[in-house]
C-alpha positions in Angstrom: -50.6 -45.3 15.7 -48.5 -46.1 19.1 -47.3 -43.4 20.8 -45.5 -44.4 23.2 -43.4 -46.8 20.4 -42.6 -43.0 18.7 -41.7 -41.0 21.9 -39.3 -44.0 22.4 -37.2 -43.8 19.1 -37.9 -39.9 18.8 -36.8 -38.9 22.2 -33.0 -40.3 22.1 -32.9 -39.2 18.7 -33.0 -35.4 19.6 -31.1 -36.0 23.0 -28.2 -36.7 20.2 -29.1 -33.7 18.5 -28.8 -31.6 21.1 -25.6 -32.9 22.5 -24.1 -32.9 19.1 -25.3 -29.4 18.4 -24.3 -28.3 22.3 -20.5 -29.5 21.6 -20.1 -27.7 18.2 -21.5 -24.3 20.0 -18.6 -24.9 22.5 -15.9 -25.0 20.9 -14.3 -21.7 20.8 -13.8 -20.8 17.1 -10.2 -20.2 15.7 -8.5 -17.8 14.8 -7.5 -18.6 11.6 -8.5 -21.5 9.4 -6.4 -24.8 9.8 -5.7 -24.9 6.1 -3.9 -21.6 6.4 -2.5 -21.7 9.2 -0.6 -24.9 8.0 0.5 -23.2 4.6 2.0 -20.2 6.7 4.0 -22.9 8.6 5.2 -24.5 5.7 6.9 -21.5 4.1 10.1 -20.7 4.8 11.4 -17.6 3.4 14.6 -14.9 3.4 13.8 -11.7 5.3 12.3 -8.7 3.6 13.3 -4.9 4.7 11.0 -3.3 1.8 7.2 -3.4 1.5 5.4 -6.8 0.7 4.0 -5.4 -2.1 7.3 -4.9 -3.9 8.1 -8.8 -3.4 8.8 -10.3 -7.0 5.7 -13.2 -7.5 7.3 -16.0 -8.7 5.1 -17.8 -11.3 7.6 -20.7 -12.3 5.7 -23.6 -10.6 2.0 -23.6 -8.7 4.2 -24.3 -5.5 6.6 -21.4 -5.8 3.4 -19.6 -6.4 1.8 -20.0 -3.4 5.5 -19.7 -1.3 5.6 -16.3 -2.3 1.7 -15.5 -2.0 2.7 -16.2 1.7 5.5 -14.6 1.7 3.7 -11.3 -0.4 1.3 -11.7 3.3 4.0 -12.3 5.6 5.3 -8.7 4.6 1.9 -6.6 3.9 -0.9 -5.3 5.7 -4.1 -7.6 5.7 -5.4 -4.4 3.3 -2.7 -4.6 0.9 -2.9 -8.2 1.1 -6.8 -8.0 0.3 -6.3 -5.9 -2.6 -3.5 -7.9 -4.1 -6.1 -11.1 -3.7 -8.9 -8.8 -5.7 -6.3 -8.0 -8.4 -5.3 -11.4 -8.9 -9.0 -12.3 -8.9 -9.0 -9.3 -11.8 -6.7 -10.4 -13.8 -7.8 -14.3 -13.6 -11.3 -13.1 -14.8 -10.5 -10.4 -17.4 -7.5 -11.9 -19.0 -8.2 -13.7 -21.4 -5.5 -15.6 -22.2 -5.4 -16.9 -18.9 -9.2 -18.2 -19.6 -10.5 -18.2 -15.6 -7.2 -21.1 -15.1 -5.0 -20.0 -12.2 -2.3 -22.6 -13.6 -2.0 -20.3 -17.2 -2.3 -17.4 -15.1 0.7 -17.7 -13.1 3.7 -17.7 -15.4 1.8 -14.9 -17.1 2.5 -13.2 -13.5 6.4 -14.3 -13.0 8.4 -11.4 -12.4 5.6 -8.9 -11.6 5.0 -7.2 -8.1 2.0 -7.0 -6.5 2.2 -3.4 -7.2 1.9 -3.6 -10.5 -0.8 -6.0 -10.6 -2.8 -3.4 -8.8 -1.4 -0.8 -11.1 -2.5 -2.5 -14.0 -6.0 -2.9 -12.5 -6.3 1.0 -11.6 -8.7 0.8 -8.8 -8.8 4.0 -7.3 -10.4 5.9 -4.8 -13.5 8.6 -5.1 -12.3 12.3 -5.0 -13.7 13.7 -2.1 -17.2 14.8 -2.2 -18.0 12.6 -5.0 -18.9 9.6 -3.0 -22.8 9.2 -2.0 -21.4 8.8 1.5 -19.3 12.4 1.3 -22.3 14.6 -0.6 -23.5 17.1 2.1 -26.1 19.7 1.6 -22.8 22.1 0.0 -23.6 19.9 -3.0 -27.4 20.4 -3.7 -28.3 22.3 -6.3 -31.1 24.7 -6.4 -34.1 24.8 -9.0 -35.6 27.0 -10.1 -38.5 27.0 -11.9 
């Protein structure tokens, strides 16, 4: 085996490696991924003076879907905007005439509000002192034996 023949075609090979992996650690990351950033730029839509969650969705093509999804997160917290996202990921797993296909899923949504989405889905909150993170020593229980 020649090693001077391997250190040769070795040692360029990681000194591209490292450059390579040298650029991609600096670049600073962005904010927001391209892809959404361009949909958000895309949109144009009226002003709203109520809560995003009250926006009509409108289900009558995939396009004027995804305008008011951006629109729906134009006027919402990124909270409310989460738990509209999980209660359209609900509703495209659990109904079943929808069968997991966002494309029979949203006409089945035209009309509705994000609020009742989430309605329909009923997440809710623990009561107080029911959570494993709330229980103190208040809520041990004694026994005796």
């Amino acid at each position: 085996m020649n090693t001077p023949s391997i250190a040769k075609t070795t040692l360029p090979l990681f000194a591209a490696a490292a450059l390579l992996l040298g650029a991609c650690a600096a670049t600073p990351p962005s904010e927001k991924p391209a892809a959404e950033t361009e949909a958000a730029a895309t949109y144009e839509f009226e002003p709203w003076d109520g809560d995003g969650l009250d926006i009509p969705i409108d289900g009558s093509s995939m396009d004027a879907f995804n305008a008011s999804c951006a629109r729906i997160k134009a006027y919402s917290t990124p909270e409310e905007y989460r738990a509209f996202q999980n209660a359209l990921d609900w509703h495209l797993t659990y109904d079943l005439a929808a069968r997991k296909q966002m494309e029979l899923l949203v006409p089945r949504l035209d009309g509705k509000t994000p609020r009742e989405l989430l309605d329909t889905v009923r997440w809710r909150k623990a009561d107080k002192g029911h959570s494993p993170v709330e229980k103190d020593a208040a809520d041990a229980k004694i026994i005796d034996t």
